[in-house]
C-alpha positions in Angstrom: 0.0 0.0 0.0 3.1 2.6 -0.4 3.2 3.0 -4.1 2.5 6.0 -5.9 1.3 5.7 -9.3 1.4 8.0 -12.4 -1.5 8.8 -14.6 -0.1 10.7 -17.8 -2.8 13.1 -19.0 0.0 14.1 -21.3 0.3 17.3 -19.8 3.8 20.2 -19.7 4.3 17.7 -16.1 3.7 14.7 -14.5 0.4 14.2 -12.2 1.0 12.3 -9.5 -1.4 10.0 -7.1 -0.3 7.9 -4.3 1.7 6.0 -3.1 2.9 -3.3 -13.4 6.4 -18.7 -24.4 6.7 -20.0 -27.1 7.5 -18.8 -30.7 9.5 -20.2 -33.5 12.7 -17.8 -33.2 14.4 -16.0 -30.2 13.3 -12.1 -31.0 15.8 -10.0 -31.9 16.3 -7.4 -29.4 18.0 -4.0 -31.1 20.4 -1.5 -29.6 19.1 1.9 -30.3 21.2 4.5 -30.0 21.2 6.7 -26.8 22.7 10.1 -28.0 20.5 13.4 -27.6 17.7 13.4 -28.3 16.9 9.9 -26.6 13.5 8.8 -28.3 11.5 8.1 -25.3 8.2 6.6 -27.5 7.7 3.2 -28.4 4.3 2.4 -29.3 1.1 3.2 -28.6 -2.4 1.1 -29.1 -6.0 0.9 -27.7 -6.1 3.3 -24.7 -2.0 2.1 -23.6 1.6 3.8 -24.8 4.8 2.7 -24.0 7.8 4.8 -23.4 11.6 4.0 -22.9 13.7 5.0 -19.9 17.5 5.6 -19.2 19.8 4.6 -16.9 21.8 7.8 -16.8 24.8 6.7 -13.4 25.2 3.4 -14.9 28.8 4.3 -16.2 29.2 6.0 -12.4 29.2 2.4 -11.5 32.0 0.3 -10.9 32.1 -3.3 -12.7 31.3 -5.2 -9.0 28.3 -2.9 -8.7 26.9 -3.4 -12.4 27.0 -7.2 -11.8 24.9 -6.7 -8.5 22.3 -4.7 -10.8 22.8 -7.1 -13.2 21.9 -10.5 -10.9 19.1 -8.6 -9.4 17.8 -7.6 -12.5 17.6 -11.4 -13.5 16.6 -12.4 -10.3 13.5 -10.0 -10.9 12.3 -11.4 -15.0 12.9 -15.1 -13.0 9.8 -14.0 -11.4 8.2 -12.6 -13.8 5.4 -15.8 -14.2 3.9 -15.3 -11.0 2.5 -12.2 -11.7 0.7 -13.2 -14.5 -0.6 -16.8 -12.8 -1.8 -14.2 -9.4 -3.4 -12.2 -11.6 -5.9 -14.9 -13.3 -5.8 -18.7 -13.2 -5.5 -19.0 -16.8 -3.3 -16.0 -17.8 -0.6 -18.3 -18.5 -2.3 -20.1 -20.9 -3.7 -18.2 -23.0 -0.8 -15.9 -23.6 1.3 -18.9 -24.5 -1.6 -20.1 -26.9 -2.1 -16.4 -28.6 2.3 -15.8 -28.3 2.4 -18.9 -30.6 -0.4 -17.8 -33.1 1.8 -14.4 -33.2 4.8 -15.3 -33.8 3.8 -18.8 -36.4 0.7 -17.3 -38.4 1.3 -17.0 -41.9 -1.5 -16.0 -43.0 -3.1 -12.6 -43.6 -1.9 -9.5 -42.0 -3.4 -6.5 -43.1 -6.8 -7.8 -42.5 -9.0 -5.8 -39.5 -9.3 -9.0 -37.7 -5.9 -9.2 -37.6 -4.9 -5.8 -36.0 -7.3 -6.9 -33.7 -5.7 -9.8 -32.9 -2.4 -7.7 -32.4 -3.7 -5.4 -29.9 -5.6 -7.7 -28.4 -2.3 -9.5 -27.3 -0.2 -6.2 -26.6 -3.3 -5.3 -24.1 -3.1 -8.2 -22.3 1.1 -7.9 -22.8 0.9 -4.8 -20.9 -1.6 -5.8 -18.2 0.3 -8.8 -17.1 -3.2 -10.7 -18.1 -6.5 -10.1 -19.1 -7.8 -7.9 -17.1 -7.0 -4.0 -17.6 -3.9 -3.0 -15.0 -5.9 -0.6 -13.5 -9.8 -0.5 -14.1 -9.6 -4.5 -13.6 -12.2 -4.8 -16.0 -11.6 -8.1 -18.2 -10.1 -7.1 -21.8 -12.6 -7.5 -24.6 -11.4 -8.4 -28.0 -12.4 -6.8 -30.8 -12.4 -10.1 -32.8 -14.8 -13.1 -32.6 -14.4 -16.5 -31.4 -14.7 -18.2 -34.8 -11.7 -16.0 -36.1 -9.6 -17.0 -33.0 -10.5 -20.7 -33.5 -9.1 -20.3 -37.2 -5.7 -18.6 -36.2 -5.6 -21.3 -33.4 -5.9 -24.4 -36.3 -3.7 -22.8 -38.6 -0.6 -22.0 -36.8 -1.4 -25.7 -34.5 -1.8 -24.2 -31.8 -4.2 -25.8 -28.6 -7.0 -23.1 -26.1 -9.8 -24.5 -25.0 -12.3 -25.0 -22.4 -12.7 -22.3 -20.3 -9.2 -20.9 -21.3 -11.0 -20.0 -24.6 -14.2 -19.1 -23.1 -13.2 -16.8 -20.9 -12.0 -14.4 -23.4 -15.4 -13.7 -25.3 -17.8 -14.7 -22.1 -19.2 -12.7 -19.1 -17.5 -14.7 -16.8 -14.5 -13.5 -14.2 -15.3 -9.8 -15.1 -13.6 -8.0 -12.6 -10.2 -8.7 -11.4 -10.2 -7.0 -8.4 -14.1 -6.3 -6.9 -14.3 -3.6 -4.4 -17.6 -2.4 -4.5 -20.3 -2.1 -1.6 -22.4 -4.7 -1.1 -21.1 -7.8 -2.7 -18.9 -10.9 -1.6 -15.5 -9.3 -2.7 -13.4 -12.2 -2.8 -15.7 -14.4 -4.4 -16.4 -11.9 -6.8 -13.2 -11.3 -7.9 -10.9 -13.4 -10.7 -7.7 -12.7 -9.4 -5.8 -15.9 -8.5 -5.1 -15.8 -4.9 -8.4 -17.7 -3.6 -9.9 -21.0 -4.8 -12.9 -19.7 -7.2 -15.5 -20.9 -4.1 -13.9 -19.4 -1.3 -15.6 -16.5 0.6 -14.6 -13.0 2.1 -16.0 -14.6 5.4 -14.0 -17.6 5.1 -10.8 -15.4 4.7 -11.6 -13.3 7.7 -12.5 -16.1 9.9 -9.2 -18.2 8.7 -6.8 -15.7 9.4 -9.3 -14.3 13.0 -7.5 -17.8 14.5 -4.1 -17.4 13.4 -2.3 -15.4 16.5 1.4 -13.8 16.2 4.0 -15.0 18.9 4.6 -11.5 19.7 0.8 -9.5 18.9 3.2 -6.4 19.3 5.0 -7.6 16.2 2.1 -9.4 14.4 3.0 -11.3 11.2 1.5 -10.5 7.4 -0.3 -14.1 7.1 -1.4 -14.8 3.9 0.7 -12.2 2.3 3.0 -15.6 0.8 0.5 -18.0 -0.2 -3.0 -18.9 -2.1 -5.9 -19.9 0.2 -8.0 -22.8 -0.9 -10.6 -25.4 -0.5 -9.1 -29.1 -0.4 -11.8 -31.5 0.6 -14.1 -28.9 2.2 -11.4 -27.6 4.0 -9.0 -24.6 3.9 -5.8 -24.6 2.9 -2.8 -22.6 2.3 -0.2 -23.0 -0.2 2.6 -21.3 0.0 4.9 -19.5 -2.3 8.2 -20.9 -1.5 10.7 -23.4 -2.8 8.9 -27.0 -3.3 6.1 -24.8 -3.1 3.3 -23.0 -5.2 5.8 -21.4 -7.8 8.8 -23.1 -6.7 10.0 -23.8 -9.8 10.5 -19.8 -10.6 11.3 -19.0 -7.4 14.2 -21.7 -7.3 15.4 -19.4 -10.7 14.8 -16.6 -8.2 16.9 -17.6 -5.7 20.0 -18.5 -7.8 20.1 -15.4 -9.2 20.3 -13.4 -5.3 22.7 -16.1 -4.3 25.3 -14.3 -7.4 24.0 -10.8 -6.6 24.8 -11.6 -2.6 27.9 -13.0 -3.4 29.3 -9.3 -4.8 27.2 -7.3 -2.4 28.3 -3.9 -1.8 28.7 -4.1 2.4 27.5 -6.7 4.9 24.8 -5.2 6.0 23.5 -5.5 2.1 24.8 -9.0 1.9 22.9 -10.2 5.0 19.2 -9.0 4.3 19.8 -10.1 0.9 20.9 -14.0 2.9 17.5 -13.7 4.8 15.3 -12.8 1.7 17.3 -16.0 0.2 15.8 -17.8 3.3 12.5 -16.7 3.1 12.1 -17.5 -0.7 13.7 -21.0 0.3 11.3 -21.5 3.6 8.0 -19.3 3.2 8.6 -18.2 6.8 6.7 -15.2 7.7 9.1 -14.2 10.5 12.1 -14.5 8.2 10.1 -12.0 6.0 9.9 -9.9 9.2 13.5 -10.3 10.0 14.6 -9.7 6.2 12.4 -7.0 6.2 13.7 -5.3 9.3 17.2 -5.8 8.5 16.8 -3.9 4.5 15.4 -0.9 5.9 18.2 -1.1 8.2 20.8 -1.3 5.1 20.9 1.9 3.9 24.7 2.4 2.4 25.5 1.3 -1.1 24.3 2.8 -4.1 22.7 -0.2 -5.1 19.4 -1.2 -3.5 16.0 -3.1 -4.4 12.6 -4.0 -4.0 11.9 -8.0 -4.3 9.2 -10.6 -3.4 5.0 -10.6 -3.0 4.7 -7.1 -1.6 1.8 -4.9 -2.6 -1.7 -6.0 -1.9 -4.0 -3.8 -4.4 -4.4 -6.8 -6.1 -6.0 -8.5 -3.0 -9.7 -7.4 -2.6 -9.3 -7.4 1.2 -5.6 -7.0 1.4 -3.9 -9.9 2.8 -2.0 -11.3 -0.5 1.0 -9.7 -2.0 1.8 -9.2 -5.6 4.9 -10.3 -7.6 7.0 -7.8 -7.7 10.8 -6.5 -8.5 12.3 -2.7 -8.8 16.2 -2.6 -9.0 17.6 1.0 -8.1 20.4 3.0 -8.4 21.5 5.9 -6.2 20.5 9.3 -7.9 23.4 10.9 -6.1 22.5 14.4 -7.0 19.2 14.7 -6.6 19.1 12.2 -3.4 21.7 15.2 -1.6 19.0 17.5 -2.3 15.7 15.9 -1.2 17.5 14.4 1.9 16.4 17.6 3.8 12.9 15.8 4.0 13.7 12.9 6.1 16.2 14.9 8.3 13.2 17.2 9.2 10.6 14.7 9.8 10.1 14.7 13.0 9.1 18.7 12.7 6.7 17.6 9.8 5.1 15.3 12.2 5.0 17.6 15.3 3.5 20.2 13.2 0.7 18.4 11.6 -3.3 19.0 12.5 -3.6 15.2 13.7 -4.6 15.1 17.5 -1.8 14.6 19.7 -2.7 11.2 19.9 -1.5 10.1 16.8 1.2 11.6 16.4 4.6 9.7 16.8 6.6 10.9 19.4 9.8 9.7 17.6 9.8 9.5 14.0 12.9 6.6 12.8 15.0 5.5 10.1 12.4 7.3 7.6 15.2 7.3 4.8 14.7 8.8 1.2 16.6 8.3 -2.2 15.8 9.6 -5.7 17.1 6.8 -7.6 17.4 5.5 -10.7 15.6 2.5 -11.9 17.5 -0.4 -13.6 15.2 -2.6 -14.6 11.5 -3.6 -13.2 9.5 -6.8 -13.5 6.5 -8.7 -11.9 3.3 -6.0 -10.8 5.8 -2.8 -11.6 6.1 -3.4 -15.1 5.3 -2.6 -18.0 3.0 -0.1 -15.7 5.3 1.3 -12.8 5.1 3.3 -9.9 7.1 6.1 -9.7 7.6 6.5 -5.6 8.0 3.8 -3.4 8.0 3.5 0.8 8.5 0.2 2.6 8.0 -1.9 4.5 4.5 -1.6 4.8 4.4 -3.4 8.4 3.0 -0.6 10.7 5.1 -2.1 13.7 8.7 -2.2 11.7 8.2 1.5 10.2 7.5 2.8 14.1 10.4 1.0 15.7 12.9 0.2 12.7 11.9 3.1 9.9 11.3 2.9 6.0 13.0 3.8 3.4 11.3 6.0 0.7 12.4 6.5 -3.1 11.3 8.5 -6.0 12.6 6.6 -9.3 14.0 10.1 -10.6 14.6 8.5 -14.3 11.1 7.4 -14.8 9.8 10.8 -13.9 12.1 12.2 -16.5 10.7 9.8 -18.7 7.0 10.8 -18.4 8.0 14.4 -18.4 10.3 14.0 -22.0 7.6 12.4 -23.2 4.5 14.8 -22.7 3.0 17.5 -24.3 1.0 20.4 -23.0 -2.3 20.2 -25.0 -4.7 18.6 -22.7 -3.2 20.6 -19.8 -4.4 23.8 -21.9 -7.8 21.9 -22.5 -8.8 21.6 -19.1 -7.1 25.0 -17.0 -9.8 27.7 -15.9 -7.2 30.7 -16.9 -3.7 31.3 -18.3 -2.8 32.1 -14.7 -3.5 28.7 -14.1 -1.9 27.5 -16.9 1.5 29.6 -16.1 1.6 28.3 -12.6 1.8 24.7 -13.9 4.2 25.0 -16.4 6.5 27.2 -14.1 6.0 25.2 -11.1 4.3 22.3 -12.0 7.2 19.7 -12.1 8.8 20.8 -9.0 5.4 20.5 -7.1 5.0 17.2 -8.5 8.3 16.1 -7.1 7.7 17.5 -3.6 4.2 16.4 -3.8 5.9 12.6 -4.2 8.6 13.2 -1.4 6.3 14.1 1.1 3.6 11.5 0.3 6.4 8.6 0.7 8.8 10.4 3.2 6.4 12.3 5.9 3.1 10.8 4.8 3.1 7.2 5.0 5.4 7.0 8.0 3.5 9.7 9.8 0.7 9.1 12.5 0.2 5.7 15.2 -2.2 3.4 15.9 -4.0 3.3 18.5 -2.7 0.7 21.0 -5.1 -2.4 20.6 -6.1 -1.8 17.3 -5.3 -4.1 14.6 -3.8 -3.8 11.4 -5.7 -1.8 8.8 -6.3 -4.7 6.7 -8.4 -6.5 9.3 -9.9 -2.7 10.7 -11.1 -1.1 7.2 -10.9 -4.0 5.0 -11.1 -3.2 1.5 -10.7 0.4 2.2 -7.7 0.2 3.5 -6.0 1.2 0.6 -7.4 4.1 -0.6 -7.9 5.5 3.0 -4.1 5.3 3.3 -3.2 6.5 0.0 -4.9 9.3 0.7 -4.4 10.0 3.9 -0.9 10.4 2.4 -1.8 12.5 -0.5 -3.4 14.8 2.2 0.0 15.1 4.2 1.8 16.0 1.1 -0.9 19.1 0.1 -1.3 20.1 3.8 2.6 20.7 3.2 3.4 21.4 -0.1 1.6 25.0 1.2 3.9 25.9 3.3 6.7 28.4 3.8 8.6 25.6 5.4 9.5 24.3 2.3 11.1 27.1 1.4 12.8 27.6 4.7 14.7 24.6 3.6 16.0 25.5 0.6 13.2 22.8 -1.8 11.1 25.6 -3.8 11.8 29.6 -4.4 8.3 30.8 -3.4 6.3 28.3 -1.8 3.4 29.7 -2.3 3.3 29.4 -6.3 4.7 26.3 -6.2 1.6 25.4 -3.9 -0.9 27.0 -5.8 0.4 25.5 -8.9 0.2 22.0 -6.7 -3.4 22.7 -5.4 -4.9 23.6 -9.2 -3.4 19.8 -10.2 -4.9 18.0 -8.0 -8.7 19.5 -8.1 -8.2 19.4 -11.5 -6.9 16.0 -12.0 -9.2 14.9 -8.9 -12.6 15.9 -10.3 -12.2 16.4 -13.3 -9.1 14.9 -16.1 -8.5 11.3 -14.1 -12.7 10.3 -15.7 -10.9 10.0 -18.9 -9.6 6.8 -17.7 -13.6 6.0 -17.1 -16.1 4.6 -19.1 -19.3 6.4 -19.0 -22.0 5.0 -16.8 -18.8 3.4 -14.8 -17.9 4.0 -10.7 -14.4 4.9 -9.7 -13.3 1.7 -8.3 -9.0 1.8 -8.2 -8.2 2.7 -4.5 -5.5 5.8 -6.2 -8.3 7.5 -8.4 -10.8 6.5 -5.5 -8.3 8.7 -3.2 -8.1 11.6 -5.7 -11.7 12.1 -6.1 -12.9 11.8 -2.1 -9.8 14.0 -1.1 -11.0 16.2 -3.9 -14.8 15.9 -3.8 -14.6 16.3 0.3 -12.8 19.4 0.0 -15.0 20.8 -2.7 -18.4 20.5 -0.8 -16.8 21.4 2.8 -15.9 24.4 1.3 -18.9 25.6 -0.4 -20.3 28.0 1.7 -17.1 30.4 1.1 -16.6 29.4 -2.5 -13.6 28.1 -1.9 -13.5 25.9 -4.7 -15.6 27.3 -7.7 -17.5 25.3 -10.3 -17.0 27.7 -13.8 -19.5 26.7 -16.8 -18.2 28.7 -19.5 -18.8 28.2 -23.7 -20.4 24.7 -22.2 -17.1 24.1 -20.4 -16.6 23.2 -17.0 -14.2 24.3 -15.2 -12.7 24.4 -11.5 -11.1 27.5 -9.9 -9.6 27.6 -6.7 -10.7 31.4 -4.9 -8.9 30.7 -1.7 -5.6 28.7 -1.0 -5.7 29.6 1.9 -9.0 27.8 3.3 -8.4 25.1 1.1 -4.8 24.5 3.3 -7.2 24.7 6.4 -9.5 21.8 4.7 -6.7 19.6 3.8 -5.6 19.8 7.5 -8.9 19.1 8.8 -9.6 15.8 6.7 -6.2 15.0 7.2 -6.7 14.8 11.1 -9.8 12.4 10.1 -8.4 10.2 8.2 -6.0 9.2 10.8 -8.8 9.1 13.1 -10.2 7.0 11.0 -7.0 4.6 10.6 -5.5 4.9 14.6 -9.3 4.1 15.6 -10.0 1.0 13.0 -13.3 3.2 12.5 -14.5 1.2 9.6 -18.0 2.9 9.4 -16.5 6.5 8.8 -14.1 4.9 6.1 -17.2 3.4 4.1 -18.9 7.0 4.3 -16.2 8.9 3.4 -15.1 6.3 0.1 -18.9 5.7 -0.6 -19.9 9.2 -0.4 -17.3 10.8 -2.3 -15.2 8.5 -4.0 -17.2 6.2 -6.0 -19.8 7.8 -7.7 -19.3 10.0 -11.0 -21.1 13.0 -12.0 -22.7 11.4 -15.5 -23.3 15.1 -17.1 -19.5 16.0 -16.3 -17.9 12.9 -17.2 -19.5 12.7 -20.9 -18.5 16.0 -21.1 -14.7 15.4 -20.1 -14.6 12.6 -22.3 -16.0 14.8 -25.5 -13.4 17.6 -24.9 -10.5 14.3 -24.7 -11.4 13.1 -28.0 -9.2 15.8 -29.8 -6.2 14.4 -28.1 -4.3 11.1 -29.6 -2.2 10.3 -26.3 -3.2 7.4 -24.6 -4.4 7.7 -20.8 -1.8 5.6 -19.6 1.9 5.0 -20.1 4.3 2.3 -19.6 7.9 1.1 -20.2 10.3 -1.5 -21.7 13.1 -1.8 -19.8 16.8 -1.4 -20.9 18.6 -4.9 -21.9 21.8 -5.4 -19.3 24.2 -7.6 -21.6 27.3 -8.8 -20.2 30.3 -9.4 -22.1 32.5 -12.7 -21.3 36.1 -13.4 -21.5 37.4 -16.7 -22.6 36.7 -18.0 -19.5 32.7 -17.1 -19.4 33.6 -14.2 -16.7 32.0 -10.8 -16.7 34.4 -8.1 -18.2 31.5 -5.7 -18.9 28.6 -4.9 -20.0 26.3 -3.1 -22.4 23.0 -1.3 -22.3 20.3 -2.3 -25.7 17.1 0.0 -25.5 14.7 -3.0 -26.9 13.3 -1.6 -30.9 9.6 -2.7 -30.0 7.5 -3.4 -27.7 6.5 -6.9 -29.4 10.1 -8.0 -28.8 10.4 -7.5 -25.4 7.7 -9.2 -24.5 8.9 -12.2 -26.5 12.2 -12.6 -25.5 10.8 -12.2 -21.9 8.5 -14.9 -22.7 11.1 -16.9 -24.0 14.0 -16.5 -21.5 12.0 -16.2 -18.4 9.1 -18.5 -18.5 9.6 -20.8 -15.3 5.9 -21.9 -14.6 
């Protein structure tokens, strides 16, 4: 639940929300050059584009620490199955079935049906399965059965039962059901409960499971797949001679090479214990791992590896698949440093009651780094800050480290243009705020939702973990809760006291206009019409933003503007607007320190589901002048050693992969271990 994700509206910045088998020939992956200007566009198709990224330090490195990157990065595409199999049951085998139609058809290709067929496959490519990466609706094709059954006959090729079926029927719609009223785990497709188990059976399972030390409690089920065997249920755990023991075994090989050139000890150990955990599926090794990485903090190499995240997971127990390998952004990291040096003053001078506040704010470390390579849930769709672990009890006595992947920002920013940005802003002051400030805010905005926001605030003593308090609004109540720390903030002359902005009061006006504007408003283009805001993010973005708009009515301080059958939102008064985002801050961690799971449904179901119909077919007539798609991925940079004689390491080289299409192929081919 410490990710924040980017949703490119194409505009001059980046917006950001809080906290990604077979074939007949390897693909051919080609090195494109690198030189200025760096052409950050792959592709784009259906409502998806896909960028490139650089890794700018990587000759900064020395050979030792570019074969750490290196083993990590492998040890990450080892992984890369499980992602797909947690995502559906039958991901796996229908993109091997459509892979081999791809790459063996002979037959017709500049038919309709065919395209079809094409971006049928990159969707699902990009989604890591067949449900959209982020509405979680299930991925229709825009091609019938009967045409799939003749590209499956004429390039030999075997889907069917309710592999086939699933792709044209009604059936597992929703990958990830949050909405009110319904059984959500029996109503969602996602792979981490047998297709009869219930949300009551979850709760109960894991209401009888009791930590040795309740002070310290354990993440059950975050490792494992809960199912019915015999009536009865069962876990089965992720692990080695396990439920994907097969890729985590590649997994594992690959750590035990990067251990082996680890940068210090302290590196070298968590990265042992994190071996162990793989090998045993030991929860308190994933506590002790976990405690001793946040303690590693030297080394300009770190990473993020194992199931972590659990969006995925309608009640969040279950983590995702999921691998980011960073490097140390040394410039940039010396610069944003001043955050986490100052925490403790962002937390004693924040509107939450006295009560929550943390008396003694630790280890909150943050790092603009530079990604290396990405696989499992973070890829081809990526986050763009990061703050782990996500264990309440290990962040209050051990710390977290927080990191903003600095080259992926750059990325989106290269690759946008300011058109829809001009679409949507009330006035050109507006508009010259964002493209003066905009990108700076954005960054701050980032920094304080990972650094001060999601290490900020306590439980109350007694109260359990979020997961078992607000259930399936845990997510979005702490993703905005963050969000609300970094606007309370990002107003604030304290932010130029330390040296982060010139005039903090542009920069937070600028801020302000982006998120009411992105909150309301540009994120429904993601939306289809008629559709709820389910995503816990965009859920955030519109409650935060909805919340602030009503409570503030009375002095206008958000302004609805109709004009030339436009709408618009104009902010009249920073000021009071500051004063709102402190007072819902202080409720939402109420709301989390308490476990008060009937305010959390109010305040998601009240503002944060429902859409405005008249606005949203409006937003989505002024978007259809724009050819950018709604969201962005990436390929990753190929890591290619060179060998001597003797098959050692002397170097290496960095390919930007030509295509989308052959990245996924070659990943397909070199890293499928389920």
């Amino acid at each position: 639940m410490k990710h924040t994700y980017v949703f490119m509206l194409a505009l001059s910045s980046v917006l950001f929300f809080s906290c990604k088998d077979s074939g007949k020939e390897e693909p051919q992956v080609a090195e494109v050059e690198t030189a200025v200007p760096f052409d950050y566009n792959v592709t784009q198709f259906a409502d998806l584009r896909v960028l490139r990224y650089q890794i700018p330090s990587w000759d900064n490195l020395t050979l030792k620490e570019q074969k750490l990157v290196y083993y990590l990065t492998q040890a990450g595409l080892a992984g890369r199955d499980i992602i797909w199999d947690q995502n559906y049951r039958h991901n796996l085998t229908i993109r091997k079935a459509l892979e081999q139609v791809y790459t063996s058809f002979e037959g017709d290709k500049t038919t309709d049906n065919w395209k079809n067929f094409e971006t049928y496959l990159k969707r699902v490519w990009f989604s890591n399965g067949i449900h959209h990466h982020y509405s979680n609706d299930k991925i229709k094709p825009d091609f019938s059965s009967e045409y799939l059954n003749e590209l499956l006959a004429a390039t030999n090729t075997t889907l069917e039962g309710e592999a086939f079926d699933v792709i044209f029927n009604d059936k597992d719609a929703k990958k990830v059901n949050q909405a009110k009223g319904v059984d959500n785990v029996l109503e969602s497709a996602v792979n981490f409960y047998g297709p009869d188990v219930t949300t009551k059976e979850v709760e109960t399972f894991y209401a009888n499971m009791k930590s040795p030390n309740p002070e310290k409690p354990l993440s059950f089920g975050l490792n494992s797949k809960l199912v019915k065997e015999n009536g009865q249920l069962k876990e089965l755990t992720y692990k080695s001679g396990g439920l994907y023991g097969s890729a985590i075994d590649k997994i594992v090989g690959w750590l035990e090479k990067a251990q082996g050139v680890a940068e210090n000890q302290a590196q070298g150990d968590a990265l042992g214990l994190l071996i162990q955990y793989y090998k045993t599926g030991d929860l308190q090794i994933w506590d002790d791992y976990n405690v001793a990485w946040t303690a590693a903090t030297e080394g300009n190499i770190d990473y993020i590896n194992s199931f972590i995240e659990v969006y995925n997971d309608p009640i969040g127990y279950r983590g995702s698949y999921e691998t980011i390998v960073q490097i140390k952004d040394f410039d940039m990291s010396q610069k944003m440093a001043v955050l986490s040096e100052n925490a403790q003053w962002f937390e004693d001078n924040s509107p939450l009651m006295e009560e929550h506040k943390k008396k003694n704010v630790v280890g909150v470390s943050y790092k603009v780094v530079q990604v290396a390579g990405e696989a499992g849930d973070a890829s081809p769709s990526t986050p763009i800050g990061v703050n782990l672990p996500n264990a309440n009890w290990i962040r209050a006595a051990v710390g977290s480290k927080s990191v903003s992947l600095g080259n992926i920002i750059g990325a989106y920013n290269n690759a946008a243009s300011s058109g829809r940005l001009q679409e949507f802003v009330n006035d050109s002051t507006e508009l010259a705020l964002e493209e003066e400030y905009g990108q700076i805010g954005d960054k701050l905005h980032t920094a304080l939702h990972e650094v001060i926001g999601h290490a900020s605030g306590q439980l109350n003593p007694g109260v359990g973990e979020t997961k078992e308090t607000l259930k399936n609004y845990a997510s979005t109540l702490e993703e905005g809760r963050a969000d609300l720390v970094g606007l309370y903030y990002l107003y604030s002359p304290k932010l130029q006291e330390l040296g982060l902005v010139d005039d903090w009061k542009k920069n937070g006006m600028a801020a302000y206009d982006g998120y009411i504007r992105n909150g309301l408003m540009t994120q429904l283009i993601r939306l289809n019409l008629g559709d709820d805001v389910e995503e816990a993010h965009m859920r955030n973005r519109q409650w935060v933003s909805a919340w602030a708009f009503e409570k503030g009515k009375a002095d206008n301080v958000i302004e609805k503007i109709t004009r030339d059958g436009k709408t618009y939102f104009n902010i009249n008064d920073y000021d009071k607007l500051h004063e709102l985002f402190g007072q819902l801050l202080r409720e939402t961690q109420r709301i989390k320190s308490e476990g008060d799971f009937e305010a959390v449904q109010a305040l998601v179901e009240g503002y944060g589901v429902k859409v405005d119909q008249a606005l949203h077919a409006e937003v989505l007539e002024r978007n259809k002048q724009f050819t950018s798609a709604p969201y962005s991925g990436f390929v990753n940079p190929m890591i290619v050693p060179t060998m001597d004689e003797n098959g050692e390491i002397t170097g290496f080289t960095i390919q930007q992969p030509a295509t989308f299409e052959e990245q996924m192929l070659y990943y397909s081919k070199t890293y499928s271990n389920l």
